[in-house]
N, C-alpha and C positions, 0 to 999 in steps of 0.2 A: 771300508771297501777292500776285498778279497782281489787282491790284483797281481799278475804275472809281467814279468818282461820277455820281450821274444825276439831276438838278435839273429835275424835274417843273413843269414851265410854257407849259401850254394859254390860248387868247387870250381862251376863254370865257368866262369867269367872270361870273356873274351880280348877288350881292349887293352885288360893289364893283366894279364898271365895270374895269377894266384892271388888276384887283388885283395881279396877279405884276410888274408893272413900275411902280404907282403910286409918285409920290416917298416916301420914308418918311424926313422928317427930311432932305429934299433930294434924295438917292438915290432910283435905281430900287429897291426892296426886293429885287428878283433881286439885284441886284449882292454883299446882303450873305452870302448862301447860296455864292454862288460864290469869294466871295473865302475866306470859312473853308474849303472845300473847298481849292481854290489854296494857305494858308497851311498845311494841313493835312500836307501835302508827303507823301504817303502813293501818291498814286493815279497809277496809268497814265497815267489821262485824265479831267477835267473836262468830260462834256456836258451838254447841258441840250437837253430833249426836248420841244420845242415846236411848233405848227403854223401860227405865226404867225412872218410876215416881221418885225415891229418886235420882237417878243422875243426873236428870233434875232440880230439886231443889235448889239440893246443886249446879251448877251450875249457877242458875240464879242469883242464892248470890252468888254469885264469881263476878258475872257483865259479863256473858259470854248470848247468844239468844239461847233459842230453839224452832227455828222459826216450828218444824214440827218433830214426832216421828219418829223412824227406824223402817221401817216397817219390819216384820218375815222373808222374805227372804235374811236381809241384818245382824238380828241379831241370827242367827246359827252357831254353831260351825265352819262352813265350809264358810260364808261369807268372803271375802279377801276383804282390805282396795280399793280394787281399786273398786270393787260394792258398797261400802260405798260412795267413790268422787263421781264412775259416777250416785248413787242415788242421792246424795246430790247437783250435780251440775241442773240434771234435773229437781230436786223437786222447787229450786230456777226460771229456766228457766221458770214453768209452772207459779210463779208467775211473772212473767215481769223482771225477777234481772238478770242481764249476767254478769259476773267474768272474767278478765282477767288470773290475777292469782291466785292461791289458795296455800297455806301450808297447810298440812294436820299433827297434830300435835296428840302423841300420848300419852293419858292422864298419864301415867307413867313413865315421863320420869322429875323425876325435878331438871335434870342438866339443863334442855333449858334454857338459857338467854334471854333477849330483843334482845341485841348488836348480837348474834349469827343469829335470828330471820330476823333483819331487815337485816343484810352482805349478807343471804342466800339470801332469795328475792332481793336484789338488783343485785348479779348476774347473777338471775333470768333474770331480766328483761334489763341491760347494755351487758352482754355476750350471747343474744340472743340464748338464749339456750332451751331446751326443760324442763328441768327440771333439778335442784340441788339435791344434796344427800348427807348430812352428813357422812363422814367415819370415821374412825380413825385404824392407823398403827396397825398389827399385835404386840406384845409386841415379841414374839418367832418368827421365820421364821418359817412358815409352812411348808417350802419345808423340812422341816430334824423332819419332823411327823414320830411318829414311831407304829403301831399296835400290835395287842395281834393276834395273828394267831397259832390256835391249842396250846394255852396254851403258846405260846412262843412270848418273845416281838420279833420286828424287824421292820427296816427301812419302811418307807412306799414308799421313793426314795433312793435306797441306795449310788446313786450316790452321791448325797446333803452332806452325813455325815458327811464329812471331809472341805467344805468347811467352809472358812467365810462367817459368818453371813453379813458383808458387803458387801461381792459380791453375797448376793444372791439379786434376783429381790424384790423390795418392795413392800409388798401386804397389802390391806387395806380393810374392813369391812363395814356392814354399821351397823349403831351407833344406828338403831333402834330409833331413838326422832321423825325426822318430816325429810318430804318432802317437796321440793316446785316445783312447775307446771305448767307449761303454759296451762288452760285451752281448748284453741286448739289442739294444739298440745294432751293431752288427750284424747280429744274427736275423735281423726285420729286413733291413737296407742293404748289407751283403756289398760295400761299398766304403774304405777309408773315409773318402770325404760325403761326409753324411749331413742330413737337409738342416740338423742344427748345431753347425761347429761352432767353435769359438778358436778365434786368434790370439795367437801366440805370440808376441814379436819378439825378436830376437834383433842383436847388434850386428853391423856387417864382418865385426873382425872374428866375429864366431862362427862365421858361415863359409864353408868352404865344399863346393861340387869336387868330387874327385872323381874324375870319367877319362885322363888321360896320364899321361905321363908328367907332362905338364901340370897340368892340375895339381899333380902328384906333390911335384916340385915347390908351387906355391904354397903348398898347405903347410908342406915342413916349415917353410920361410914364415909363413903368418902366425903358426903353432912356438917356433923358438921365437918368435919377436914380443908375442902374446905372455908367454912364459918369464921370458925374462925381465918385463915392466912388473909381473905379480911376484916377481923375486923367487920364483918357482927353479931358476938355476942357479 
C-alpha cells in the first residue's frame, strides 16, 4: 500500500495562541507527531499541511515535506479535517502522486507512537476496511450521566442509576490523534468516519485532548510520568 501521512497544522488556533508549535516539555508539540510518523517508516511521504510560514519551518526541520500551502478556504475556523485530506489528496493528484492510503495525524497529539502508527495502518489495509479510528474506553459509564436541570442535579437516564457498571454496554470515544484511510473509499464517502471502520483501541494513559491550558498541563504530567516508568529519562 502506497500511503502518505498528513499532520494537520493551521496558524490559527484560538484557545492556545500558537498551539500546534507551542514548546511542549521544550519541543515544538509538531515535532512530536512528525517524528512517530518518520519512525513509523511506513509512508511514501511525511507532510504536514499548513498555512503558516513558521510552522512550515519548524516542520521541515523536523524532516517532515511541505510540498504545497493551505489554501484560505481550508485554513478558517470552520474548515473540517476532511476538506483538509480531500484538499490534500487532490492537490497531490494534480501533481501525478496517487495515495492508497493516508493517516491523517494531528499535530497535538504527542502520545502517538510509531508501533501505534504502523498496528493502525496495517489493519488498514489486512482487514480491508474503510478506515481505522483510534478510540479508547469511557473511564465512567456514561449511561448513569447525571444533569443540572433548573438548578437541581438528576439522572440523565434514571433507569441506569442503580445498575452495574459491568452490565452496562461499553462505550468508547475517539482519541482525537490520527485517522487512517483508504483513499478510495474517501473519495466515494468524502467523510473520516466512513460506513466500514474498524476500532482501534488505545490505553487511557495514551490519550490526552489538549483544547486548554490545562489540558496543556496534564499532558506534560501524563507524557513525564509515561516516559519515565519506559526509562525514556
Amino acid at each position: 500500500m502506497k500511503s502518505v501521512a498528513v499532520i494537520t497544522a493551521r496558524g490559527g488556533s484560538k484557545r492556545i495562541p500558537r498551539k500546534n508549535i507551542k514548546p511542549f516539555l521544550g519541543r515544538p508539540i509538531l515535532e512530536y507527531s512528525i517524528e512517530a510518523a518518520l519512525q513509523a517508516g511506513i509512508f511514501c511521504e511525511v507532510m504536514v499541511s499548513t498555512d503558516d510560514g513558521e510552522i512550515a519551518r519548524i516542520a521541515e526541520q523536523a524532516g517532515a515535506k511541505v510540498p504545497f500551502m493551505r489554501s484560505d478556504a481550508t485554513s478558517n475556523d470552520f474548515a473540517t479535517t476532511e476538506d483538509v485530506i480531500w484538499e490534500v489528496i487532490g492537490s497531490y493528484e494534480k501533481m501525478g502522486i496517487k495515495f492508497d492510503g493516508l493517516c491523517c495525524i494531528y499535530p497535538t497529539a504527542p502520545f502517538i507512537t510509531p508501533d501505534a502508527i504502523r498496528t493502525a495502518m496495517m489493519m488498514l489495509e489486512k482487514e480491508n476496511t474503510d478506515c481505522v479510528i483510534p478510540v479508547v474506553k469511557y473511564s465512567f459509564p456514561p449511561q448513569r450521566s447525571v444533569m443540572i436541570n433548573n438548578g437541581r442535579l438528576e439522572p440523565k437516564w434514571r433507569e441506569n442509576m442503580n445498575k452495574r457498571s459491568q452490565d452496562l454496554e461499553p462505550l468508547y470515544h475517539d482519541c482525537g490523534q490520527f485517522y487512517c484511510i483508504n483513499v478510495d473509499s474517501f473519495k466515494k464517502q468524502k467523510t473520516v468516519w466512513m460506513e466500514n471502520a474498524a476500532a482501534f483501541i488505545q490505553d487511557d494513559i495514551n490519550v490526552q485532548d489538549i483544547d486548554t491550558i490545562e489540558d496543556w498541563n496534564i499532558a506534560e504530567m501524563k507524557y513525564k510520568i509515561l516516559h519515565q516508568e519506559n526509562g525514556k529519562e
